[in-house]
Structures are given as C-alpha cells and as structure tokens.
C-alpha positions in Angstrom: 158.5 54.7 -101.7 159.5 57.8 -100.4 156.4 58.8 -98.7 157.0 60.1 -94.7 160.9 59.3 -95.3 162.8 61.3 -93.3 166.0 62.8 -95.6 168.6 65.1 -94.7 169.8 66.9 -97.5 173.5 68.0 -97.7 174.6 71.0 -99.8 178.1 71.7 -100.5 180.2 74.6 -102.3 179.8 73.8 -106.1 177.8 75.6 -109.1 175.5 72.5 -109.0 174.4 73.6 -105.5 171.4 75.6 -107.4 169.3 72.0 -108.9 169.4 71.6 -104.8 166.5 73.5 -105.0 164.6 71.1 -107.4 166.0 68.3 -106.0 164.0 69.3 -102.5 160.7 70.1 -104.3 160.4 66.3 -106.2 161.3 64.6 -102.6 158.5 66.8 -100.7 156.1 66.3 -103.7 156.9 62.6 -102.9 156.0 62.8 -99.6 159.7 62.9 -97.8 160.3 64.9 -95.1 163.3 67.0 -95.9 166.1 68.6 -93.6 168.8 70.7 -95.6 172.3 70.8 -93.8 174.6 73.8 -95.3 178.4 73.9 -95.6 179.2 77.1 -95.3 180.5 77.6 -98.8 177.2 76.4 -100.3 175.6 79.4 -98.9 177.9 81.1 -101.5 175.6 79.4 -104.5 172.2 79.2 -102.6 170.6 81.1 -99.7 169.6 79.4 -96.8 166.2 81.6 -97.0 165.2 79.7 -100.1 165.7 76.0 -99.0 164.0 76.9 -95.6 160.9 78.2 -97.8 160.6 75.2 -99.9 161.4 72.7 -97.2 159.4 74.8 -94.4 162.5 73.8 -92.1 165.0 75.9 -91.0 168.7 75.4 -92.7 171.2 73.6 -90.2 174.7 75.0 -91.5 176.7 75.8 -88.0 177.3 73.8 -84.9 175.7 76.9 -82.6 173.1 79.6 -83.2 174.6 82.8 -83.5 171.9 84.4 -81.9 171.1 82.6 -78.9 173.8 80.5 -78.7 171.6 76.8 -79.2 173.0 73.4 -80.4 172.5 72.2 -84.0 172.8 68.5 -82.2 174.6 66.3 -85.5 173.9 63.2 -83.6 170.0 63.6 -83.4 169.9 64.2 -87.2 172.1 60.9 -87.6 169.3 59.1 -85.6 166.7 61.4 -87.2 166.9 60.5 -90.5 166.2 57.6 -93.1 168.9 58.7 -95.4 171.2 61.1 -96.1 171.8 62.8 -99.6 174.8 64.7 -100.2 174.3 66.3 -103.9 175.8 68.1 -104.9 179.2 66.5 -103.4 182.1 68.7 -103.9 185.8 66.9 -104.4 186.6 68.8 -100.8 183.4 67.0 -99.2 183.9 63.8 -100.5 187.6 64.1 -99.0 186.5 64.6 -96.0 184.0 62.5 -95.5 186.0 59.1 -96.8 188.9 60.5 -94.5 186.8 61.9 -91.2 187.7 65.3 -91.3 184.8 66.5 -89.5 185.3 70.3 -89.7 181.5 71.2 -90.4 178.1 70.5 -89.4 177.7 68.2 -92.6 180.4 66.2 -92.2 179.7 65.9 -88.4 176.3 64.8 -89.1 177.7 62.7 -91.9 180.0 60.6 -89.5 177.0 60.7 -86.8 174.5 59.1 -89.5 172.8 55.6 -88.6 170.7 55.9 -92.4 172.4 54.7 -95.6 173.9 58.0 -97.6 174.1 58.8 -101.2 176.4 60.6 -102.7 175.8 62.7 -105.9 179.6 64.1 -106.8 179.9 67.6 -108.8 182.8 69.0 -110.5 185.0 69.7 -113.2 185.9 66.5 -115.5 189.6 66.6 -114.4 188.8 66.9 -110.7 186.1 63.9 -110.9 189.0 61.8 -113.0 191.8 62.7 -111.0 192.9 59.4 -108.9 192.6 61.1 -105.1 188.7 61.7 -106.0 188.5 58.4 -107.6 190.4 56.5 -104.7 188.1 58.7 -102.0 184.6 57.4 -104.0 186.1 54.2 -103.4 186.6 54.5 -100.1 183.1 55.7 -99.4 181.6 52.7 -101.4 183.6 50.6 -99.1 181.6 52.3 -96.3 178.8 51.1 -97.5 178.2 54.3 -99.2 176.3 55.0 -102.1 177.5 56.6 -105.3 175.3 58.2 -107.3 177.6 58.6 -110.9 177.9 61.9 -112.6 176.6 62.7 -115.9 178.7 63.6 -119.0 177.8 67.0 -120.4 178.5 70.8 -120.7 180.4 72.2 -117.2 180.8 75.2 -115.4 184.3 75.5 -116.7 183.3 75.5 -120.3 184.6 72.5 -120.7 182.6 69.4 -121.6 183.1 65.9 -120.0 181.9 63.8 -116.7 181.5 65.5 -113.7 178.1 67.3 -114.0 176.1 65.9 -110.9 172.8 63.7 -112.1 169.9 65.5 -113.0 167.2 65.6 -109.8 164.7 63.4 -111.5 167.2 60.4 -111.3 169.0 61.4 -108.0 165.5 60.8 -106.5 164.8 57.6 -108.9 167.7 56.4 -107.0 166.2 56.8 -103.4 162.8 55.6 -104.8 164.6 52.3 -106.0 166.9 51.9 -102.9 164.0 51.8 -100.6 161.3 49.6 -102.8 164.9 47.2 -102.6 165.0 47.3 -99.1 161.1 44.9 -99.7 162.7 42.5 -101.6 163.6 39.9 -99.6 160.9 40.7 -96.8 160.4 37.8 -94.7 163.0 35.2 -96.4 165.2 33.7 -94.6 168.7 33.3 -96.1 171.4 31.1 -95.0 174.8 32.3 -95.5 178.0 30.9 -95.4 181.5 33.0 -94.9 185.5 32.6 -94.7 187.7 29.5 -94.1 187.7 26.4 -92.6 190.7 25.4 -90.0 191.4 21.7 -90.1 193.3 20.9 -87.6 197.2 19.2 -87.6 197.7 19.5 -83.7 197.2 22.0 -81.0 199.0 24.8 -82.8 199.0 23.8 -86.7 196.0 23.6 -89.1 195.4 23.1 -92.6 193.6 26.3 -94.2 193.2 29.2 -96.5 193.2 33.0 -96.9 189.8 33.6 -97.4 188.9 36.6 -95.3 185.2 36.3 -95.1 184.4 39.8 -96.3 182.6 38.6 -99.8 179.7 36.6 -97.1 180.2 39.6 -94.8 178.6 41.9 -97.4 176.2 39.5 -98.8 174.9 39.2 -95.3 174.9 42.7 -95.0 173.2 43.2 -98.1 170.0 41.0 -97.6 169.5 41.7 -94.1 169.5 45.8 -95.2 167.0 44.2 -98.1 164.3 42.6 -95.5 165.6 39.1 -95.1 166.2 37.5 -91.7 170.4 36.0 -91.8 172.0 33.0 -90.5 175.4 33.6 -91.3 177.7 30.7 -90.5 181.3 31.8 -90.8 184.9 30.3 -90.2 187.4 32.1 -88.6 187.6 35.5 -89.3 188.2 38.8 -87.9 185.6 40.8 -88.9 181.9 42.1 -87.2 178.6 42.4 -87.7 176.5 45.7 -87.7 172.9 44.6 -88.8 170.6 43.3 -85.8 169.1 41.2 -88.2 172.2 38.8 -88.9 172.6 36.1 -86.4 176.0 35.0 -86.5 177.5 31.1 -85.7 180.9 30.8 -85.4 182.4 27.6 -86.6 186.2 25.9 -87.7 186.3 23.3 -89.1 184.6 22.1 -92.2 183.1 19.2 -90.2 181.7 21.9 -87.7 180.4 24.4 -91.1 178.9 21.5 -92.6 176.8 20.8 -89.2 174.9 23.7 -88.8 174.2 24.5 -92.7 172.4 21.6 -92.8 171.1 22.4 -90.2 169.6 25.5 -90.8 169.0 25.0 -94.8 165.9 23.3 -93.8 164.1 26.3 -92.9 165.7 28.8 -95.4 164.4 30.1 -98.5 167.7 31.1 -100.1 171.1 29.9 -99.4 174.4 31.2 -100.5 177.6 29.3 -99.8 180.4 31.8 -100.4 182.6 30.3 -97.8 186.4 28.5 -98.7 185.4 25.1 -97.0 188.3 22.8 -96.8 188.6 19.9 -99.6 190.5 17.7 -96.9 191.4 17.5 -93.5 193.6 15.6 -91.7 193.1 11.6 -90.7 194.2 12.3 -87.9 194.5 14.9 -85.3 197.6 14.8 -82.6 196.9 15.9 -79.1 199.9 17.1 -78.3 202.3 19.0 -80.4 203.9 17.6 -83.4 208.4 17.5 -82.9 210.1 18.0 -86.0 211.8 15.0 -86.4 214.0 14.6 -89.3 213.4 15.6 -93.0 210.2 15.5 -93.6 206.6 15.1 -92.5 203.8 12.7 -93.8 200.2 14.0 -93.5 197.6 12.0 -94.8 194.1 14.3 -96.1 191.1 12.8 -96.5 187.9 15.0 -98.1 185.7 16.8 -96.3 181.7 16.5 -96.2 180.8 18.6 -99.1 178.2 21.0 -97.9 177.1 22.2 -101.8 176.3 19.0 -102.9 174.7 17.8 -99.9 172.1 20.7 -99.9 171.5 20.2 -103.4 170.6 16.8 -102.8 167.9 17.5 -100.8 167.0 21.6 -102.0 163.5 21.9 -102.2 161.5 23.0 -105.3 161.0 26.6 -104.2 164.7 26.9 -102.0 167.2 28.7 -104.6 171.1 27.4 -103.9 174.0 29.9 -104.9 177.5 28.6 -104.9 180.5 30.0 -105.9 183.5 29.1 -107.7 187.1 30.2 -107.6 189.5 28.9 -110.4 192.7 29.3 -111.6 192.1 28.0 -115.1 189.5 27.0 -117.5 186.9 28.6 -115.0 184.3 28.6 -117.1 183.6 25.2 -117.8 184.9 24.3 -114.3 182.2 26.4 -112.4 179.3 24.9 -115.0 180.3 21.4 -114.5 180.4 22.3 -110.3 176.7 24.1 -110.7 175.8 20.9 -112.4 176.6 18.4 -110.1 175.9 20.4 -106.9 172.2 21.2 -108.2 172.5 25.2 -107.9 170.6 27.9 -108.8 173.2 30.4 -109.2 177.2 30.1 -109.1 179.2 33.5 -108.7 182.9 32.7 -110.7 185.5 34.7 -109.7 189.6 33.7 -110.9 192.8 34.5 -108.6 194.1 35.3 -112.6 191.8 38.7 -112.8 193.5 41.2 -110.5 191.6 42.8 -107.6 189.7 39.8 -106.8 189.6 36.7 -104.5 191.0 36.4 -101.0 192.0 38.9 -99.1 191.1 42.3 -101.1 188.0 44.7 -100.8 187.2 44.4 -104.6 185.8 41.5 -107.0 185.1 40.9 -109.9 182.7 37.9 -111.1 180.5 36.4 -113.5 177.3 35.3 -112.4 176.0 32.3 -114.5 172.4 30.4 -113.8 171.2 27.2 -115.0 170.6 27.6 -118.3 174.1 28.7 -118.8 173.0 32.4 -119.2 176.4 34.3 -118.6 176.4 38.2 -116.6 180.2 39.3 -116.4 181.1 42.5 -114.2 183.6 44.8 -114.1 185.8 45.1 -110.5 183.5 46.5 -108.3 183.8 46.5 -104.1 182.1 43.2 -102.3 179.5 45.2 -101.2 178.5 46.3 -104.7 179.1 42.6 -106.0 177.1 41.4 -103.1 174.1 43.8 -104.1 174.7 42.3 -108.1 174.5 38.8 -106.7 171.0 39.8 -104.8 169.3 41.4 -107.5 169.8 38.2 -109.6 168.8 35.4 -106.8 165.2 38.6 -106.0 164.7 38.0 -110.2 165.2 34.2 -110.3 162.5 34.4 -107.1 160.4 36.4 -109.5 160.9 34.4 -112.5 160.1 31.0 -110.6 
C-alpha cells in the first residue's frame, strides 16, 4: 500500500528521534518515497548526514540555504506529498502545530500540507498525561489529524509509563492500513443526510432544532477520503465542504430533505441518515408576519414524511440503510424498535444523558447496533473518529453480505 507514496517525514527534538532512522528504512523497503523535514532541535538526537544517506534526499530543516541562499519552498512539499508523518512528536510540536505557531520549516510545511498527517507523540508519561498535551491531541484530531497512541513502557527519564512513541513496525502498519482504507468504498455511492430541518411558522419564525450538522459533515468527509462518490443533503447549517468528491444540496424543510433523498437513494449503494428531520411541521404557513395578540398562540403540527421508513420500504437487497437514534431514555430498546420498523441495516445511538455528545459539540459517543441486535459501545471520541467507526462497520457488513 505504500508503494511510490510520497511521505514527508518530520523529526522533532525528543530521545525517540533515533527509531527515525528505522522508521525511514521500513517505508523505503516498502517502496515510499521519503522526504525528512528537521526541527532544528532534532539535529540535537540525529544528524541530518544519516537520514540524507538512508533516504538518498537531502534533509529540509531551514527556510534558506545557508550557503547559497535558496528556498526550502514548505508549500511545494504540502502539495508534494501523500502524507505527512510527524514521529516522533515532541509536546512543543504538537503545541504548535494544533495552535499555528509556525516558527519552523516543519510546522510551516505542516500548516502548508494538502496530505492527511499522522502524528506519533514522544515524551515523558507526565508531559503526555498532562491536560494541555491532551487538550492539543484533541485539537489535532479535530483537524482531521491522525493520532498515532504512544506505547506504555521504560522512558528516557527512568521512569516507566505511557509516552514512549510506537515502535516503527506499527507506525508504518498504520500508514499501510490508512491507505488500503482509502479502497474501501471505491466506486460506491453514498447518500448522506446532515443537520436540521426549518419548518416554517411565518416569514421570520420556524419550528426546529440544534443539530449542527457536523456528525454528517464528517461522515461525508470520511467516505469521500475512503473512495466513495457523496451526495450529501444537508439542512441549514453553517459549515463547508473541503472534499471535491462531496456534492452538496442544500435543503430546509423536512418536505424539501425528504425530496431529494428519495431521490437520489435510488442510485446509491449506501445511505446514512444522520440528519434531525423534523417530526411535525406546521398546518399551516402565514405569509405575512404573525402579531402577538393576547396570551397565547395556537399552532397546530402535523408529522412530517418520514424519510427512514420510506427508504426502507423500498431498500434494495444489496443497498445497506444506516439511521440513527437520539434518546433521552430507555435508548436501547427505543433505537431497536426504530431499526425494526424502518428496515435498517445499521442505527448509530447516541443519548443527550451521556456528556460530550449530541447537538452542538465536536465529540460523540455511540453504540452502534446491527440487525441481529449485535451491540459495539464507544468511548467519547471526536465525530470524525466516530464517523471513521461507523464506516468500518457499514465496509464489514458490505463484506459480510
């Protein structure tokens, strides 16, 4: 999987900086193409001469050539590359690169990068636990970052704990899985839908809800990173897409939602229905402005077209359906009885009682249960790295079928 794969190879200041040497050999043996980029307190642990011997490519470390004065350009590297592997990852770098201090040629090239980047963090066990380093490896995941975890074992300080950066064998495991992912959903086309529905009152008032769309946002991202060709069909929200493969329809209503995933479920493969469609909407809709006029105000709600059910009414034998469920109590047996009725594959339960998950938040946490009531719970992750749980277990249910 690695074979002609352009890496760039980031080496910070930590005791760890020495496995860099290995960890270039067992990429080149794989057939990577590999471009080391210093900091300059990594030449303290390893010599540029060395990596430029195994990698038969001279070490980038400063912005300009002492000698004749030429441009190390960070931007061409960033389009240069596909992907960046920072390992080891020093608390100071990983500071710097979730907050853009951009005070070296890695970082610059960091921030410059159009490839996915891997981060392998080094350090002492109190540094790695210490809640700035853990809230900056959160940060990066949020970037779409990803972390490769630290192993527990014997440290540079003596001490013994987590911290020591993942042997080079699995470091490049990890790239070899993260591009044979990337096939997974070759060719598929994946329906998507994201955030709320507006029903609306009059011209100024609407009945809705806080979803924030970014739980379909990163699904979308996920599978179009993973091959698969996106329709995402999302409410109103306020954020963007980045991938070319995601085309995007914007929609407000339920009535509107329900339209075009109908529509376009007919030629999709897989479909997943994270959006917070509106139960009812109003009866009717006033033209003009509503007056308050005394104490209170009658609306009468009538349900929307259910978009779940009516796929899974007519889901073919080989489409797979993923809903999901939000509850506020007895969520288990509510999001088995919804799976039932709606005919899915798949249904992602999440409960506004766990903290960190639901609207409006960056983090989830779920249980994913399929249709023979086989239960996967999760800790609280970010909705990108729930999005990339969710994937793996519609890619093996496409496997399995």
């Amino acid at each position: 999987m690695l074979e002609n794969k352009k890496i760039v190879l980031g080496i910070t200041g930590s005791i760890a900086a020495y496995k860099a040497c290995l960890l270039a050999r067992l990429l080149i043996k794989k057939g990577a193409e590999v471009q080391v980029v210093m900091t300059p307190a990594a030449k303290e642990f390893i010599t540029p001469l060395t990596l430029a011997t195994l990698t038969q490519k001279p070490v980038v470390s400063e912005f300009f050539d002492r000698r004749d004065g030429s441009w190390h350009s960070h931007v061409s590297l960033g389009l240069w590359a596909d992907a960046m592997l920072v390992a080891p990852a020093s608390a100071s770098t990983i500071g710097k690169m979730a907050n853009g201090i951009a005070d070296n040629m890695l970082i610059t090239t960091y921030l410059s990068m159009k490839a996915p980047v891997f981060v392998a963090p080094a350090m002492d066990l109190d540094m790695y636990a210490h809640p700035s380093t853990q809230q900056n490896l959160q940060r990066l995941l949020s970037f779409g970052n990803h972390v490769i975890e630290p192993g527990t074992g014997f440290l540079a300080s003596t001490l013994e704990g987590k911290g020591r950066m993942e042997e080079p064998e699995r470091i490049v495991e990890a790239l070899e899985q993260y591009f044979a992912s990337q096939q997974a959903l070759s060719g598929k086309k994946v329906l998507i839908t994201a955030g709320p529905t507006y029903e609306k009152i009059d011209p100024v008032r609407f009945v809705g809800n806080y979803s924030s769309g970014k739980m379909g946002f990163a699904l979308a991202e996920v599978c179009s990173e993973q091959g698969a060709e996106v329709t995402l069909v999302c409410g109103p929200v306020s954020l963007q897409t980045s991938h070319p493969a995601i085309h995007r329809i914007d929609v407000e209503s339920a009535a509107e939602m329900y339209e075009a995933a109908t529509k376009h479920f007919k030629k999709a493969d897989i479909a997943i229905l994270s959006a917070a469609v509106a139960d009812f909407t109003p009866q009717a809709t006033a033209d003009k402005k509503i007056k308050r006029k005394g104490d209170d105000m009658v609306l009468r709600l009538q349900p929307t077209q259910d978009i779940a059910a009516a796929l899974g009414a007519v889901k073919r034998k080989k489409q797979i359906l993923v809903g999901f469920a939000l509850e506020t109590d007895n969520e288990l047996e509510n999001a088995v009885d919804k799976m039932e009725r709606k005919n899915l594959d798949l249904i992602v339960l999440n409960s506004l009682r766990d903290k960190d998950a639901g609207f409006r938040v960056d983090t989830n946490k779920v249980t994913i249960i399929d249709r023979h009531h086989g239960l996967t719970a999760y800790d609280t992750k970010s909705k990108r790295e729930v999005a990339k749980d969710i994937i793996e277990k519609v890619v093996k249910l496409k496997v399995d079928s």
